[in-house]
C-alpha positions in Angstrom: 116.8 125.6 102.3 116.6 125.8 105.9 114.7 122.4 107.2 112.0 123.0 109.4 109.8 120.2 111.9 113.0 117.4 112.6 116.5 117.3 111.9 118.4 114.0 111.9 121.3 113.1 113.9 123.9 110.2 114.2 122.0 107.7 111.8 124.0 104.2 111.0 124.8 104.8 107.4 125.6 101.2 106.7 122.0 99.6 106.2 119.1 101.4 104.6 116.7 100.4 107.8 119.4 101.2 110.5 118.0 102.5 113.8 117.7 106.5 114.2 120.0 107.8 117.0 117.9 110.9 117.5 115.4 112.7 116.0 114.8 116.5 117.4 112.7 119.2 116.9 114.5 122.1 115.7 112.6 124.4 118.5 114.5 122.1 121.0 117.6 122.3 121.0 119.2 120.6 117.6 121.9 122.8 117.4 123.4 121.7 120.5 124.0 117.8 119.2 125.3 118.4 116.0 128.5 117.4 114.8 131.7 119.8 114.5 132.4 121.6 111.6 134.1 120.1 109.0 134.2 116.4 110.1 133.2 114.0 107.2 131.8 110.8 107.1 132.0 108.0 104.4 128.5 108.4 102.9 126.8 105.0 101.8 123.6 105.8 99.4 121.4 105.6 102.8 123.5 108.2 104.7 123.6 110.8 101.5 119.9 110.3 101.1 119.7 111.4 105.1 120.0 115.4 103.2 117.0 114.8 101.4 114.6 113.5 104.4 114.4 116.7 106.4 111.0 118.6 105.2 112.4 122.3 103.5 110.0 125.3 104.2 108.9 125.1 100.5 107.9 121.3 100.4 106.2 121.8 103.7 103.8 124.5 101.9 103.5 121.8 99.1 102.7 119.6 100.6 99.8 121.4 102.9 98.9 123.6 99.8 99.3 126.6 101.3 101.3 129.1 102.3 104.7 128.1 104.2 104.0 129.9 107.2 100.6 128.1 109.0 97.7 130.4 110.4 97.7 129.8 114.5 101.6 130.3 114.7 102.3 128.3 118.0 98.9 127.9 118.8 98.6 125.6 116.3 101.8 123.9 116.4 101.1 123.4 120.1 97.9 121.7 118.8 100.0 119.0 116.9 101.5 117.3 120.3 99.4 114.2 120.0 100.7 112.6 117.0 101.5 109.1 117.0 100.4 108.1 120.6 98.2 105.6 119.4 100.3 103.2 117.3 102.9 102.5 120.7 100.8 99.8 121.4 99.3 96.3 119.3 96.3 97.4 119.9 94.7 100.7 120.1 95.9 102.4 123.7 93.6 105.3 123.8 92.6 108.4 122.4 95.5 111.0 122.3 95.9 113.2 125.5 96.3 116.9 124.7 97.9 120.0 126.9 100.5 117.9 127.8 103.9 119.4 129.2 106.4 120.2 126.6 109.1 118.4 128.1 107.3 115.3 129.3 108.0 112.2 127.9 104.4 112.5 125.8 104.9 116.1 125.7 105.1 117.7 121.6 109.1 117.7 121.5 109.5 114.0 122.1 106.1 112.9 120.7 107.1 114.5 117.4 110.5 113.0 117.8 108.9 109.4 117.8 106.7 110.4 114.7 109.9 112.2 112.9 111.8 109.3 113.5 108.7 107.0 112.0 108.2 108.5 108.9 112.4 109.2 108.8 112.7 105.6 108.7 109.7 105.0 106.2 111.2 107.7 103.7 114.6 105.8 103.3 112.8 102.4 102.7 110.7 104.3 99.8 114.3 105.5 98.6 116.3 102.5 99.0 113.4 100.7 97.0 114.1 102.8 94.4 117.1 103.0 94.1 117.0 98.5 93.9 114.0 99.3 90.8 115.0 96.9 88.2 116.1 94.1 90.3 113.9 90.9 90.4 112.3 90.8 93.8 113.7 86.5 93.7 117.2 87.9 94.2 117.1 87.8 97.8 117.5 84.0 97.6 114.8 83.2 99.7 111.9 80.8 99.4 109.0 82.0 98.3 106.4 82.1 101.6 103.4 80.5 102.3 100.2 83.0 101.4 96.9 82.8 102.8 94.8 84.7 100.8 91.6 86.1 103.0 88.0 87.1 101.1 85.3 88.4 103.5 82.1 88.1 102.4 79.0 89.2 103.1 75.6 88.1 101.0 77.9 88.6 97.8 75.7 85.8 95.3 76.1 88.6 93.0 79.7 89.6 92.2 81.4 86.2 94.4 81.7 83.9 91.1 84.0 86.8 89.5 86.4 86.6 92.1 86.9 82.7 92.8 87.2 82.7 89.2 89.8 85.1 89.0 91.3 83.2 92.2 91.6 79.8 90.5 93.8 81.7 87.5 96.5 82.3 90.2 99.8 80.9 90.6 102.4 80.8 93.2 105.4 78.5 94.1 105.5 78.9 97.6 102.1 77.0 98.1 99.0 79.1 99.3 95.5 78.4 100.7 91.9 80.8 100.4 90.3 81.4 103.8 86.8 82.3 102.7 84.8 84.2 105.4 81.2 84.5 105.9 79.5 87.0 108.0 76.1 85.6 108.2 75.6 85.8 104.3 71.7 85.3 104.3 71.7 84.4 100.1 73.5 81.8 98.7 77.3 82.7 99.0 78.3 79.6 100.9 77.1 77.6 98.1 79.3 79.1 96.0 81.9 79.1 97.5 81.4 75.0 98.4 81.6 74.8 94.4 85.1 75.7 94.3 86.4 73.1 96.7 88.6 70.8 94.1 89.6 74.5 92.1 91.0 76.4 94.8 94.0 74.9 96.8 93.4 74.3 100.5 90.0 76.2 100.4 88.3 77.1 103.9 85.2 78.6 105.0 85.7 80.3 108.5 82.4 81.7 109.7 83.0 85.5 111.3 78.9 85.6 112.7 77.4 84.2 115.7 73.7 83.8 115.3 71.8 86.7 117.8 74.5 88.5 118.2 75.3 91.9 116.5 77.7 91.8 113.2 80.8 93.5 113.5 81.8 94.3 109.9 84.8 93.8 107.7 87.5 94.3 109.4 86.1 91.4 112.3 86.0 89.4 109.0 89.9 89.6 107.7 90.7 89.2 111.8 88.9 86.2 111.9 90.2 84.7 108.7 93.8 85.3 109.8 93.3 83.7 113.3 92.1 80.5 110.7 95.1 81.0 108.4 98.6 79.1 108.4 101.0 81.0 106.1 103.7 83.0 106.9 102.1 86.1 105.3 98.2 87.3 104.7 96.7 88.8 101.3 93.0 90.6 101.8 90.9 90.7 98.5 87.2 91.4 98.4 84.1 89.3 97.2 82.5 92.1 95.2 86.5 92.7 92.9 88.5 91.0 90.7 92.2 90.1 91.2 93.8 90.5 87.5 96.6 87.8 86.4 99.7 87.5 88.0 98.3 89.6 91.2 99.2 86.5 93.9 102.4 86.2 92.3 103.3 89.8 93.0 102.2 90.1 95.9 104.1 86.8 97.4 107.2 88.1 95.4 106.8 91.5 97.1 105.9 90.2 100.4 109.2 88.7 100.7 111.2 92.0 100.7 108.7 94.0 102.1 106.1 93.5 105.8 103.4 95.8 104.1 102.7 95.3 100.5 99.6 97.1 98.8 98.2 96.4 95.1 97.5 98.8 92.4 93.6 99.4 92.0 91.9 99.5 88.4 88.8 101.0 88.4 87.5 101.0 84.9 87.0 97.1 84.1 84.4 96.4 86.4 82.0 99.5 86.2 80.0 101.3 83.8 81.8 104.3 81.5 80.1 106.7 84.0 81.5 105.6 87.3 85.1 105.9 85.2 87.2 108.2 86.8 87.2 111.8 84.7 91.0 112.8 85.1 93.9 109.9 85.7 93.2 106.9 86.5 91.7 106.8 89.7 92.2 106.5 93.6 95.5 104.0 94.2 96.2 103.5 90.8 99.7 105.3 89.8 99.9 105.3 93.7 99.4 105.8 97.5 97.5 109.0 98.5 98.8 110.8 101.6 96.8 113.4 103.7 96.5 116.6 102.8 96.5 117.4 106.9 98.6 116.5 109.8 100.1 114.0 110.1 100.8 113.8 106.3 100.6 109.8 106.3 99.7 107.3 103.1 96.7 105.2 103.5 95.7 102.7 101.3 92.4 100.5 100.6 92.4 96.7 102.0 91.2 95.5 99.4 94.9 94.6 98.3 96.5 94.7 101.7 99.5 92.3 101.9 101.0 91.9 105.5 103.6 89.5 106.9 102.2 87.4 109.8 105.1 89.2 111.9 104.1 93.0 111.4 100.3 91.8 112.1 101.6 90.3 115.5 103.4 93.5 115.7 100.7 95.8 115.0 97.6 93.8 116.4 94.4 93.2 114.7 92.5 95.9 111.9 90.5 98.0 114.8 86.9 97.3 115.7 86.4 100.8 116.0 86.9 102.2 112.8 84.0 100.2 110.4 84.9 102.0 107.2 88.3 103.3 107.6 90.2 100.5 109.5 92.5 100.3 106.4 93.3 104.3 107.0 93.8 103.3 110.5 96.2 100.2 109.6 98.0 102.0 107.4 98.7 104.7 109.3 99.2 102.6 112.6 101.7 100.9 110.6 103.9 104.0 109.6 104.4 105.2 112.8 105.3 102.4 114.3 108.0 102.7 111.2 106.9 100.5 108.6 106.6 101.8 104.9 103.9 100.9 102.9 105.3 99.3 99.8 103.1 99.9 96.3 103.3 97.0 94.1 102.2 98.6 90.5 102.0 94.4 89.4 99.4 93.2 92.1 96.5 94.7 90.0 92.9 94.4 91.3 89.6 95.1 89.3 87.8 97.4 92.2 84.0 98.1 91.5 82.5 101.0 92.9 78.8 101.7 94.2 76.3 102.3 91.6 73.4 103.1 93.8 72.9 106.5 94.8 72.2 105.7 98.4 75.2 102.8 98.4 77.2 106.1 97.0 75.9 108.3 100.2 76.4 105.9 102.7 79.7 104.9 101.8 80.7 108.9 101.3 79.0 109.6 104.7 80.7 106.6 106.7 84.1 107.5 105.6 83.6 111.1 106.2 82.7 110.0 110.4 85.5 107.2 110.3 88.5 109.9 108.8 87.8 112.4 111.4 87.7 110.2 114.1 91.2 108.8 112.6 92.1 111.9 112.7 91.6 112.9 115.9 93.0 109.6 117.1 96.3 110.2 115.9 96.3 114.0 117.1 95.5 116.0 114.6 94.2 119.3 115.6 90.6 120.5 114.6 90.8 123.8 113.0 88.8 126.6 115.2 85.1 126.9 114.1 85.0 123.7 112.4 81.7 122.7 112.6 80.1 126.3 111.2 82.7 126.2 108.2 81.6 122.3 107.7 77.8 123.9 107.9 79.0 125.9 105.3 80.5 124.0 103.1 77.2 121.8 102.8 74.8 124.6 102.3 77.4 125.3 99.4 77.2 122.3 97.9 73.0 122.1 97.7 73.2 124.4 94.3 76.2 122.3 93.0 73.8 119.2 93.7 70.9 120.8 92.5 72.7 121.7 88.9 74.1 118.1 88.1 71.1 116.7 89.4 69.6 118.2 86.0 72.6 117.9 84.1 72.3 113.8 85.3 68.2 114.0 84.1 69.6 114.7 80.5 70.5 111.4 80.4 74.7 112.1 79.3 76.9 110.4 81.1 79.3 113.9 82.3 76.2 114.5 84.3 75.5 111.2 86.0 79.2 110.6 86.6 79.5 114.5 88.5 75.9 113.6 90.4 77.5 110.1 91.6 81.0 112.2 93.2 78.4 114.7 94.4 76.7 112.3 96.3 79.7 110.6 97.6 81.0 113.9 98.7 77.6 115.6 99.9 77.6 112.1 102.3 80.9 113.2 102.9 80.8 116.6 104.3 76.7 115.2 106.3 79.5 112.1 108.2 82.2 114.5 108.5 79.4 117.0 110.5 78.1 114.6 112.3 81.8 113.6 114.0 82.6 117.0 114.9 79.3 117.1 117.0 80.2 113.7 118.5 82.1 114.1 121.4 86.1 114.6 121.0 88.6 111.6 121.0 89.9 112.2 124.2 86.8 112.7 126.5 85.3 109.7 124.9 89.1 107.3 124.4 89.2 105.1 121.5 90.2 101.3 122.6 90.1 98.1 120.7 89.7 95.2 123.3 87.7 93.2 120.9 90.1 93.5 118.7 92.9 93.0 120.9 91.0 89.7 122.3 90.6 88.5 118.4 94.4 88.0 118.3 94.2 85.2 120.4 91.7 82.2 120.4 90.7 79.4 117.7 88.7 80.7 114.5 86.1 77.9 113.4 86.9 76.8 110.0 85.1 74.0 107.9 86.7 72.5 104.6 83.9 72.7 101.7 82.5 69.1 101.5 83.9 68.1 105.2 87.3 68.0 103.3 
């Protein structure tokens, strides 16, 4: 099958992660660096899997769901230059520039060279993780690292207890601590947590809000945890989910082979049978979902994010910009600077969903503005009339909602579990709307200085009992 997008040249077979020599667009002028005919190269497992990491015409079309040959011709692959620019710094550069020259240095042949080389590098860490399956991840012969575990929380009376529970079951060798953060919880969360000074080891309470000032959200939260935090590696868990048995212990064990470890996410325990997910087993449970668009990358939920303290130094702090989606963000941010996310199927975490209709709309209408603006951050083009077909679709969807809204009255639970994804996606579709009438990444640029100054500076954290 002819390979289409990149093809790969000169890679240092001897180590699984070795640097890329060069990674060209096809339409650039491959042919000219390839090797002579016939020469032949000892092939370790990393070099032999090189074959497999171009993208064939067919898995292209899979991968898209349609047809292998994309409406727009070069129009549209023209439209893809932007991908990637905004991961080549810490923090957040700007918004992608677009009509750029095609042989400038951000022009499409060597911005797609950077992203080819990016997701190049994470498809042979997914492969060489395979192919080590079996082995126990204390082989390496390190010691076990230090893990600060980081809970935001934000008036979470409710669902809190569950989780330092589940906390105080955990176990690890290589010593941890629990940064808890409050964002201006106005209930009693604090309280709880105090309760669980002499249960949890090295327990913290860091406080994320400043009285009169405007609260930032989650993603401030976990930054301001970690600048309180002393182990060589952070693990994000949630005050409203559970971590099952054996999660920390997976995760550290994980952690030490991999700079990007996410959890497997179980999403029946914790919510009624109608919330239970209709077909499989939910949203990052067998695994990582990638995007159905350009430019094809995994994302995965924070609520089991494991990162070394290194790649967050790397990578800079979660953005500021993106309330909902900074995990999307992170997650991609981190592939293209050419990090893999690693799925750990052992690090299992009870996830509860929204059960109120308008929690459900909300959360469905935030994520919808947040992914395109992702999106469009990393250069993804927006398909011509966009915002009529968007119009469409949600004029589409009124007789969907209007049918399970009656199916839902009946009182069977097929009905109320089809209303609760018809909310989510009709909020969808209204936040998705709304961001293609905002103005476009690039006349209005995307930064993250508050995040960038949130790297740096003391956090103020209080032992539980002025421990």
């Amino acid at each position: 099958m002819q390979p289409v997008g990149f093809h790969v040249l000169d890679v240092q077979p001897a180590v699984a992660h070795g640097p890329v020599r060069e990674v060209l667009d096809l339409g650039g002028g491959a042919a000219a660096g390839q090797h002579a005919g016939g020469q032949q190269q000892q092939q370790t497992s990393a070099h032999r899997l090189l074959l497999h990491c171009s993208v064939s015409v067919e898995d292209s079309a899979a991968v898209r769901g349609r047809s292998s040959r994309p409406a727009g011709g070069k129009r549209r692959s023209a439209a893809f230059a932007g991908y990637g620019r905004a991961a080549r710094s810490p923090a957040i550069a700007s918004a992608p520039q677009t009509n750029l020259d095609a042989h400038s240095p951000n022009g499409p042949v060597n911005v797609r060279r950077r992203v080819g080389a990016a997701i190049l590098i994470a498809r042979l860490a997914e492969v060489s993780e395979l192919e080590s399956q079996g082995a126990p991840h204390a082989s390496s012969g390190r010691p076990p690292v230090k893990l600060s575990v980081i809970l935001p929380c934000f008036n979470g009376s409710a669902t809190l207890t569950v989780q330092l529970e589940a906390l105080t079951r955990q176990e690890w060798a290589g010593g941890w601590e629990v940064i808890a953060v409050d964002n201006g919880s106005t209930d009693n969360s604090v309280e709880i947590v105090k309760r669980y000074e002499h249960r949890l080891p090295d327990l913290k309470i860091v406080q994320a809000y400043t009285p009169g000032t405007k609260r930032l959200g989650v993603p401030h939260s976990y930054n301001t945890g970690i600048k309180a935090a002393s182990g060589d590696a952070f693990v994000f868990c949630e005050a409203d989910d559970e971590v099952a048995a054996g999660w920390l212990q997976a995760m550290g064990e994980a952690l030490a082979e991999h700079p990007f470890v996410v959890g497997r996410l179980e999403h029946r325990k914790l919510n009624p049978e109608w919330l239970h997910p209709p077909y499989g087993d939910g949203y990052q449970y067998a695994g990582l979902s990638r995007a159905r668009t350009p430019p094809y990358l995994e994302s995965a939920s924070a609520a089991s994010f494991g990162l070394r303290r290194s790649l967050y130094t790397q990578l800079g702090p979660l953005s500021l910009d993106f309330p909902m989606g900074h995990d999307q963000e992170y997650s991609w941010r981190a592939q293209v600077a050419g990090h893999a996310l690693h799925f750990e199927p052992r690090a299992v975490v009870h996830y509860r969903e929204k059960t109120r209709w308008r929690d459900r709309f909300r959360q469905g209408r935030n994520w919808g503005w947040d992914s395109h603006r992702i999106e469009q951050h990393y250069g993804a083009p927006t398909p011509r009339f966009a915002l009529p077909r968007q119009g469409l679709h949600m004029v589409r969807l009124l007789p969907a909602g209007i049918a399970v809204a009656l199916w839902a009255a009946t009182g069977r639970t097929g009905g109320r579990r089809q209303l609760a994804e018809w909310i989510f996606n009709f909020g969808w579709a209204v936040g998705k709307a709304r961001a293609l009438l905002a103005r476009p990444a690039q006349a209005n640029p995307i930064t993250a200085p508050r995040a960038a100054d949130e790297l740096n500076g003391p956090a103020t954290a209080s032992h539980p009992g002025g421990r």
